[in-house]
C-alpha positions in Angstrom: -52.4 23.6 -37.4 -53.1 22.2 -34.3 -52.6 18.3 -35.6 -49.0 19.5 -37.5 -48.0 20.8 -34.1 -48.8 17.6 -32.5 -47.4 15.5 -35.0 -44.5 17.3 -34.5 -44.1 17.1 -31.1 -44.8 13.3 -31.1 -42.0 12.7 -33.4 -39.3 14.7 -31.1 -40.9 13.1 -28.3 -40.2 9.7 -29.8 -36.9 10.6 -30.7 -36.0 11.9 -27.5 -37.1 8.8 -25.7 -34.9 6.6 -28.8 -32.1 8.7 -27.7 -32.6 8.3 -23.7 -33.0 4.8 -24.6 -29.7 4.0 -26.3 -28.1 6.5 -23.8 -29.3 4.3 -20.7 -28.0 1.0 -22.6 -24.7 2.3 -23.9 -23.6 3.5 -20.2 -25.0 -0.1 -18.4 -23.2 -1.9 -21.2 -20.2 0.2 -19.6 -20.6 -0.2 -16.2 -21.4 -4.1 -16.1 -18.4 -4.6 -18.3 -15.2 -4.3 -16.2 -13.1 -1.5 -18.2 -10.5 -1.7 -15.9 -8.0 -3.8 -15.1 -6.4 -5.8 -12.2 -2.7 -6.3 -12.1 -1.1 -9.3 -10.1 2.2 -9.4 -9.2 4.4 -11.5 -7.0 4.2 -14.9 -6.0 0.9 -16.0 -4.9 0.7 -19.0 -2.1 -1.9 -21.3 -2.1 -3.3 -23.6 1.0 -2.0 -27.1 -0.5 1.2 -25.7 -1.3 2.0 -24.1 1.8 1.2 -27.3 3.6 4.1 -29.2 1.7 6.3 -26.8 3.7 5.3 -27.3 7.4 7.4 -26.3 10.7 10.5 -28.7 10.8 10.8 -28.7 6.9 14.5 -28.3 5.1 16.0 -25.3 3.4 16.0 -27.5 0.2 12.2 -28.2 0.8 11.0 -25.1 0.9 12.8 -24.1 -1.9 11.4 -26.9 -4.2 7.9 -26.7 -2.7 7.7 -22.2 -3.0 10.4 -21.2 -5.1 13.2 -18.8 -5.1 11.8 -16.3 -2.6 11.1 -12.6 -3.6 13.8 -11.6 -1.5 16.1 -12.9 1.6 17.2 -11.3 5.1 20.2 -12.8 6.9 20.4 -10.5 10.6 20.0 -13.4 12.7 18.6 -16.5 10.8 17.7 -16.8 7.7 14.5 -15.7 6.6 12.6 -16.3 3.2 10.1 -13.7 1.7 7.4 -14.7 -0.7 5.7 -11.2 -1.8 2.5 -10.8 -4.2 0.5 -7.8 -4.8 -2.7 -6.9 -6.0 -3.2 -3.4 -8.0 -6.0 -1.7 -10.0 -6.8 0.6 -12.5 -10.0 1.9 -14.0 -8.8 2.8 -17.2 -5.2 1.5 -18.6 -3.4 4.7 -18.8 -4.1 5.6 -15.4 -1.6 5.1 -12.1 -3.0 1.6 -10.8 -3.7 1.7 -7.1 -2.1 -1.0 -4.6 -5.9 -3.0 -3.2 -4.0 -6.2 -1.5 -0.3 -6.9 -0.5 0.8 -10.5 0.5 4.2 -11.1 2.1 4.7 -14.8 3.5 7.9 -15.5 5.8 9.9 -18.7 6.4 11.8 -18.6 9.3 14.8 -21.0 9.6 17.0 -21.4 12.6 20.2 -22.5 13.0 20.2 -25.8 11.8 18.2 -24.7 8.5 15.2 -26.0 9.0 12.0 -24.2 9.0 11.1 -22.9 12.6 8.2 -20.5 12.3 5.7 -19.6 9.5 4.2 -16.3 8.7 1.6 -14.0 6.5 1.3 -10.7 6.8 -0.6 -8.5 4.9 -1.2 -4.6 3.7 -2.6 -4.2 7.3 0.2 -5.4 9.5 2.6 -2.4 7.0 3.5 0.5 7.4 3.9 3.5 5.0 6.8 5.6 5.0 8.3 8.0 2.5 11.2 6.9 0.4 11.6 9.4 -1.7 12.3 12.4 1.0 14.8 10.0 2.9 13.6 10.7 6.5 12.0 8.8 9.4 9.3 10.2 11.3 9.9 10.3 15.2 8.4 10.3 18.5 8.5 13.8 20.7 8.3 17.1 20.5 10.0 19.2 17.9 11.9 22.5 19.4 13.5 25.0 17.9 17.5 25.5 18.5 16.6 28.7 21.5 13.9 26.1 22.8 16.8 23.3 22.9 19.3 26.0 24.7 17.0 26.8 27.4 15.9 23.6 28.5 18.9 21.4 27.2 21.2 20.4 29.7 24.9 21.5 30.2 26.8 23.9 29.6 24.5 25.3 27.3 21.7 26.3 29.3 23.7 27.8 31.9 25.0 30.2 29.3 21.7 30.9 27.6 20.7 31.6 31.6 23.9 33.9 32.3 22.9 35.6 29.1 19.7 36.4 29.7 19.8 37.3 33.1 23.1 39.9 31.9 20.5 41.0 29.2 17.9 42.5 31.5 20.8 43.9 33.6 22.4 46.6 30.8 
């Protein structure tokens, strides 16, 4: 009785350590293969083509050396905007995640010709929330009493007068 039960032990043991084995391979095989994916998007600016466009270049230059840019601004010179991103997702159903963003800017001056070159990344941005429509500020919140009391004008005298009548009656 004693060799069946060790027979039998050996033979879960073995399959056991088959089963740990596969287990162990199955989840490396995972693991060293990427499963996700990364997602590039935008216009991405190499070295040797950004020196085709130094300071000094044409409008027309820049434009057949980059592109059409991602998007244009026009306040007080014209400025060009090549934008690429980098995103990632573990698993292709998932949200990807933003890991890199890329902006270059062409500055032109008057004359449309290229005065100033700049990259700025996901560090130099800032987030702000689109989607609620507000801007976050600098100061002190206060409530409408709190902007009575201490505003100036009109106002706070009255809030005064009524106050000091208040402890009067």
């Amino acid at each position: 009785m004693t060799k069946r039960f060790f027979r039998t032990n050996l033979k879960v043991l073995g399959r056991a350590a088959a089963v740990a084995t596969v287990s162990t391979i199955a989840l490396s095989a995972c693991q060293s293969a990427n499963v996700g994916e990364v997602l590039h998007q935008g216009y991405v600016v190499d070295q040797e083509t950004l020196n085709l466009v130094p300071v000094g270049s044409s409008r027309e230059q820049v434009l057949l050396s980059l592109g059409t840019p991602s998007t244009t601004a026009t306040f007080d010179n014209e400025v060009f905007y090549y934008i690429s991103q980098t995103r990632k997702r573990p698993v292709a159903f998932m949200k990807p995640q933003l890991v890199d963003q890329s902006i270059l800017a062409v500055y032109f001056d008057k004359e449309g010709t290229v005065s100033q070159l700049a990259h700025y990344t996901l560090k130099d941005g800032k987030v702000f929330d689109t989607l609620s429509r507000t801007t976050p500020t600098g100061g002190k919140e206060t409530s409408f009493l709190g902007q009575l009391l201490t505003g100036p004008g009109a106002g706070k005298g009255a809030a005064q007068n009524l106050f000091k009548n208040f402890g009067n009656q």
